[in-house]
N, C-alpha and C positions, 0 to 999 in steps of 0.2 A: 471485395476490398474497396477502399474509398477511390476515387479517381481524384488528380492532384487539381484538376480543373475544379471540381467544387469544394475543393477548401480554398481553393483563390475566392472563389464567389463570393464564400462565406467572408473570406477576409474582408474583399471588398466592403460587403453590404455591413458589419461589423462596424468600421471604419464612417460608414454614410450615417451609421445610425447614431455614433457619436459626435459626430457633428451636431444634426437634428437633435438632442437629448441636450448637448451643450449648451444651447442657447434656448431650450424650451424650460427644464429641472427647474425645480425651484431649492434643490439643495437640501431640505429638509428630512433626508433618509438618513438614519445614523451608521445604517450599513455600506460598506463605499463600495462603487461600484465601478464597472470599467468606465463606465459613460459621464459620471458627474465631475464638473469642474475645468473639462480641459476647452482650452483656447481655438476660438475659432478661425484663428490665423495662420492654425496648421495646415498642412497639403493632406487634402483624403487619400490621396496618392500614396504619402510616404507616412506610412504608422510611426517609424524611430521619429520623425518631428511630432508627430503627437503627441506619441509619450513625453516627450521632452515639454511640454508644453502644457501637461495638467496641474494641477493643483489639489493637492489634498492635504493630509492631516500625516506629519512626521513624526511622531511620537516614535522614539527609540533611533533614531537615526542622526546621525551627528557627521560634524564634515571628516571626521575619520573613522565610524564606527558604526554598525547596523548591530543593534542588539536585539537576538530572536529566541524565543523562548519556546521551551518542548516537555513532556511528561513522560516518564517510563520508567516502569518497575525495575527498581534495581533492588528489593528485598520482594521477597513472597516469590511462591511458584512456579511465576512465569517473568523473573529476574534474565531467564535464559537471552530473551529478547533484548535484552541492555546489549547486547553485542552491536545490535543495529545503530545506534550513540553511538559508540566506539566507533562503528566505522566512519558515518559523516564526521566525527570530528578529527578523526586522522584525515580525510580529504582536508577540511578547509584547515588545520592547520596549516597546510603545504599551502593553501591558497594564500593564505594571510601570509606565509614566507616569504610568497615573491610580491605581498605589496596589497592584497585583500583584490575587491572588486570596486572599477572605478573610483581606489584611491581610499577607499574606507576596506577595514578585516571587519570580518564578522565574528561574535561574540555572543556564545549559547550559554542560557541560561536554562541549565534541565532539573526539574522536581521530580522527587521518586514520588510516584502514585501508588507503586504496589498493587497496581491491574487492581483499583477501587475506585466506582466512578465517582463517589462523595467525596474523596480524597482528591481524585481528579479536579473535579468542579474547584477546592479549597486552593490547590495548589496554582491554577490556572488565573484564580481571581486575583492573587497574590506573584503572579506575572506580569498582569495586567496590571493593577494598582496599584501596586508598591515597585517593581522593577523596571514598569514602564516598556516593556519588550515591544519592536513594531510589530512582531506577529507570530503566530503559531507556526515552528514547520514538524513534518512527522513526527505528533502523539500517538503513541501508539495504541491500539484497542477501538472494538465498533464500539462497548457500551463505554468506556473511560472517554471517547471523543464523542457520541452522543451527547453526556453528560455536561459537553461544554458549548453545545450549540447554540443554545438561547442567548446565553450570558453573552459568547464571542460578535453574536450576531448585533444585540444591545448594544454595546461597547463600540463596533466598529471598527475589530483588528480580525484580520483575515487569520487562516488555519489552512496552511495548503500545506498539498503531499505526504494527505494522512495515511500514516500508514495503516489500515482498515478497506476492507474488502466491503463494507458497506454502500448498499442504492442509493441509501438519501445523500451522499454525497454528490451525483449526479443532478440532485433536482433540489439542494440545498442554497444555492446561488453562487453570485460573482466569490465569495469571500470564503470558499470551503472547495478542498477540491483532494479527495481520494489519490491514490497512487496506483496503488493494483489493481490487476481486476477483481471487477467484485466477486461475492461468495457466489450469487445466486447463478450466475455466467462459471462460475470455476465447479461448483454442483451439477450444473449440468454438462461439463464437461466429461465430468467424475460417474456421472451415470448413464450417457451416451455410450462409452465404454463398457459400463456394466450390462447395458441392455445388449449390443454384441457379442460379446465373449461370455456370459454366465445366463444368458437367457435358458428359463426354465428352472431357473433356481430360488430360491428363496433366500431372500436378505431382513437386514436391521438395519437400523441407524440409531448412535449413539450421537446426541448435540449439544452445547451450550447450551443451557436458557436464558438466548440472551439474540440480539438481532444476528449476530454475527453465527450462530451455531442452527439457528431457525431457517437463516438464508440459504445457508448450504444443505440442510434437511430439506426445502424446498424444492431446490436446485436440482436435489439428488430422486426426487422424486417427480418431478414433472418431466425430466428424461427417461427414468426408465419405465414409467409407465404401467404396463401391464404384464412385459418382459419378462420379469423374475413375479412372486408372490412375497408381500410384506408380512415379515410376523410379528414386526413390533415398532414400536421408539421407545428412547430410552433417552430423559434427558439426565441434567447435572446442574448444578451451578459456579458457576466460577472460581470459586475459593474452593473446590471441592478437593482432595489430595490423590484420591484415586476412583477411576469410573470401572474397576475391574467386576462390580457388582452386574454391573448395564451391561456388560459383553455377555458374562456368564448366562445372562438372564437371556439374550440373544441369541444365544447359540444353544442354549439348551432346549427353546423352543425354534429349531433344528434351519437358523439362518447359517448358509454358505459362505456369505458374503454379508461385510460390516460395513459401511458408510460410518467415518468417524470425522465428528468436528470439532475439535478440544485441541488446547493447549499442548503446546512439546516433550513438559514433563510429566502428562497426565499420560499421553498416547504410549511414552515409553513404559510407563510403570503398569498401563493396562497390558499391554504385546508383551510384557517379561511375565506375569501372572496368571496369564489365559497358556504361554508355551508351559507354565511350570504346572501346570493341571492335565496338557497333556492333550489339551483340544487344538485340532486345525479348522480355522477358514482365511478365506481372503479377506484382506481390509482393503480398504479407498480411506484413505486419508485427504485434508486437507495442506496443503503448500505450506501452510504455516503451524506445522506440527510436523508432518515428516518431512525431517530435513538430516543429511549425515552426522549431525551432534544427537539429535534425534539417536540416529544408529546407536551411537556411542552409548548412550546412557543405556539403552534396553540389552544391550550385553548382546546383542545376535539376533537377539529376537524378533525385530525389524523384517529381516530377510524375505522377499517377497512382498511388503506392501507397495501398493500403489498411490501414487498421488501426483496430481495434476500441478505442473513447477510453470512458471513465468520468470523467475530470476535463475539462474544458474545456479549449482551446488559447487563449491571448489573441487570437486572428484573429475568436472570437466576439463581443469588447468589443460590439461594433456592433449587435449583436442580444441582447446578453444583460446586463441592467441587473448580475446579480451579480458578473460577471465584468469589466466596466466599473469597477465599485466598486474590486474588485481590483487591477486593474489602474492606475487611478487614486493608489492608495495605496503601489502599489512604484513609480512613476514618481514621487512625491512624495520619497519615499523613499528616492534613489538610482538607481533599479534603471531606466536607460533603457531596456533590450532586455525586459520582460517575458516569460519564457517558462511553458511549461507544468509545468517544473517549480517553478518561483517557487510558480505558483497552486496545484500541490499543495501545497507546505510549508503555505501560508495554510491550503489544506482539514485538513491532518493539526494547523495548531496550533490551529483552532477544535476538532477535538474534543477536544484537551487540554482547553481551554479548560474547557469545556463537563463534562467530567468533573473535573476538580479543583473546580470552581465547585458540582457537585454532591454532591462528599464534603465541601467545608464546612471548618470549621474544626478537626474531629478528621480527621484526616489521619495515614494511618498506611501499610501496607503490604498491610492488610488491610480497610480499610473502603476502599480505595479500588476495590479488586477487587470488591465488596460493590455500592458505587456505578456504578461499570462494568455488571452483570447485572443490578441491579434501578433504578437510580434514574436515573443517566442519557440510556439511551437507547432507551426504553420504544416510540420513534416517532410521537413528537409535537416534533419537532426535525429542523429539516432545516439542512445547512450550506448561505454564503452560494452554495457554486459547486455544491452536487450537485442531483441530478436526483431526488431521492426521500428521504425521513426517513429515517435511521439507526436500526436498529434491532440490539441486541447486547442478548443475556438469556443463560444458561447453556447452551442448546441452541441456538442460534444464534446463530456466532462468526462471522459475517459483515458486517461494517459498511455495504460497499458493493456492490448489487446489481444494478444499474442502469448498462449499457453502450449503444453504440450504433458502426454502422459508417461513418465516414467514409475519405472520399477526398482524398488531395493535391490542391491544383488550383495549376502553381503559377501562371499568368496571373492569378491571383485573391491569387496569397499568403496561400490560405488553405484551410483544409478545406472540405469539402462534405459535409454528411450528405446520408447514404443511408439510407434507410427510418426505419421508427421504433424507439421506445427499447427494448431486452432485459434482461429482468426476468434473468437468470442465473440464479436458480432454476431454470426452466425446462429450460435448458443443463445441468443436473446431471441431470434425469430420464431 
């Protein structure tokens, strides 16, 4: 685990280098960055005068309003995911209740993309140019938030706290920054496990063909190794309605155990079609397909998958006072069926939260990047539903690092962990 002494360092030296950067830049990157533009009258000492002290480009921001703009299937397949919307925007309504942040509410402007990264790219350019939004927060999807990389990067409006399990987020720069752990770190978690408990068996994997379904088939294969015998892959494509063809095909050439990376409504309709034929194995599912609505759509059929969780499922209410909170607040709130996507939105809009609240009242495009790597999330701040303090400084673009493997149960309608929590770091070595 990190020691608290070298993210000070890092803070430090962060801080020194924007000084240095300050007075060297010649300004000409269209991408903003932590280092451009701020005042060299600030104290290296104290980063909240720094941030206070930069200068950039305010586009969407007004003395009462920050307007942020985001993308998510609310029609097609993987619609399921619009829960996550729902939930950030029942947080910051209540935020904007008692008054917004530093005196301005914020104000989301979201386009359906329908999980299509062409439609992504259209909707995002038309946030950008026509709605004027300061910036991207949680689009959801690797290839829908790929698709807007270049353009966002051009343009000069940051896209944080995507919701996307994707690498290139880590090494994409100052202006793009992931939320979860990635796939390739959450596959290897998924296979670690598998190389323990089923060694000497033989698996498949079913994937996306797409970075996000590729990373976790990687993930899933460079941990288990030699452990189990491979009899296949089997990919899909994203629009596809059902992948029960790709299991069949897996299990008939006589895999034990499935490694699946697809979407929530695909995972359900494949687990209710392989139980209605009459075939058993184990599956390893992906975090963001087995989730308890998951359950619910597959009618039973769930029962027994595995899959590696970093946010909470609401089945833990019972046991986890944070997630009770949560839960307690979207039942208030409308939201009778809590699910796991709900609680993510709450995790992804507390670190809004958390980061606007810590750029303050000079709010730009560049001190908020500034505030992101040095003042936010330093690791002395944990959100209401994670498992470990957030920590994001310029060399690590990682927010959430802390997994853990649970099991379907459904007599219990509800998970079951198994072992203890996985640092993911680790998973990367």
């Amino acid at each position: 685990m990190r020691v608290r002494s070298q993210v000070v360092e890092l803070w430090i030296a962060s801080v020194c280098a924007l000084l240095l950067l300050a007075c060297t830049g010649d300004g000409d990157d269209p991408v903003p960055t932590a280092t451009a533009s701020a005042s060299t009258s600030a104290s290296p000492d104290d980063p909240a005068s720094v941030v206070a002290s930069i200068r950039g480009d305010a586009t969407g921001v007004t003395a009462t309003e920050i307007k942020i703009g985001s993308y998510y299937p609310k029609t097609g397949p993987s619609a399921i995911h619009d829960h996550i919307e729902k939930g950030w925007t029942l947080y910051f309504d209540e935020v904007n209740r008692k008054g917004g942040i530093a005196g301005r509410k914020v104000r989301f402007l979201v386009e359906d993309d329908a999980y299509n990264p062409s439609l992504t790219a259209s909707v995002v350019k038309k946030l950008v140019e026509q709605d004027q939004v300061f910036m991207l927060f949680n689009g959801l999807g690797t290839p829908t938030s790929l698709a807007t990389l270049g353009y966002l990067e051009q343009q000069g409006v940051p896209s944080l706290f995507i919701a996307s399990g994707a690498t290139r987020w880590t090494t994409a720069g100052p202006g793009f920054l992931g939320l979860q752990p990635d796939f390739v770190s959450e596959g290897k978690a998924l296979g670690e496990f598998i190389a323990r408990h089923h060694g000497g068996s033989k698996y498949g994997i079913i994937f996306q063909n797409d970075d996000m379904g590729k990373s976790g088939r990687d993930g899933i294969k460079a941990a288990v190794g030699s452990n189990l015998a491979l009899v296949g892959e089997e990919s899909y494509e994203a629009g596809s309605a059902d992948i029960t063809s790709q299991a069949m095909k897996l299990i008939n050439s006589g895999a034990d155990v499935i490694g699946v990376y697809a979407m929530a409504t695909q995972l359900a309709g494949m687990l209710k079609n392989v139980r209605a034929q009459g075939r058993s194995v184990t599956f390893f599912a992906s975090s963001i397909s087995a989730q308890s609505t998951t359950a619910r759509l597959a009618d039973g059929a769930m029962d027994g998958v595995f899959t590696a969780g970093y946010v909470p499922d609401p089945t833990e209410a019972a046991t986890n006072p944070g997630v009770q909170r949560v839960v307690d607040f979207l039942r208030a709130h409308g939201v009778a069926q809590p699910t796991t996507n709900h609680i993510y939105g709450w995790m992804a809009a507390e670190h809004l939260e958390r980061l606007l609240a810590a750029t303050g009242r000079n709010l730009n495009r560049t001190s908020i990047l500034y505030a992101l790597e040095n003042l936010a999330f330093p690791g002395d701040w944990q959100c209401t539903v994670c498992y470990a303090p957030t920590i994001v400084t310029s060399d690590d673009r990682r927010p959430i690092e802390v997994m853990f493997i649970q099991r379907w149960d459904e007599s219990q309608k509800a998970f079951v962990r198994v072992g203890d929590l996985i640092n993911t770091e680790t998973t990367r070595e």
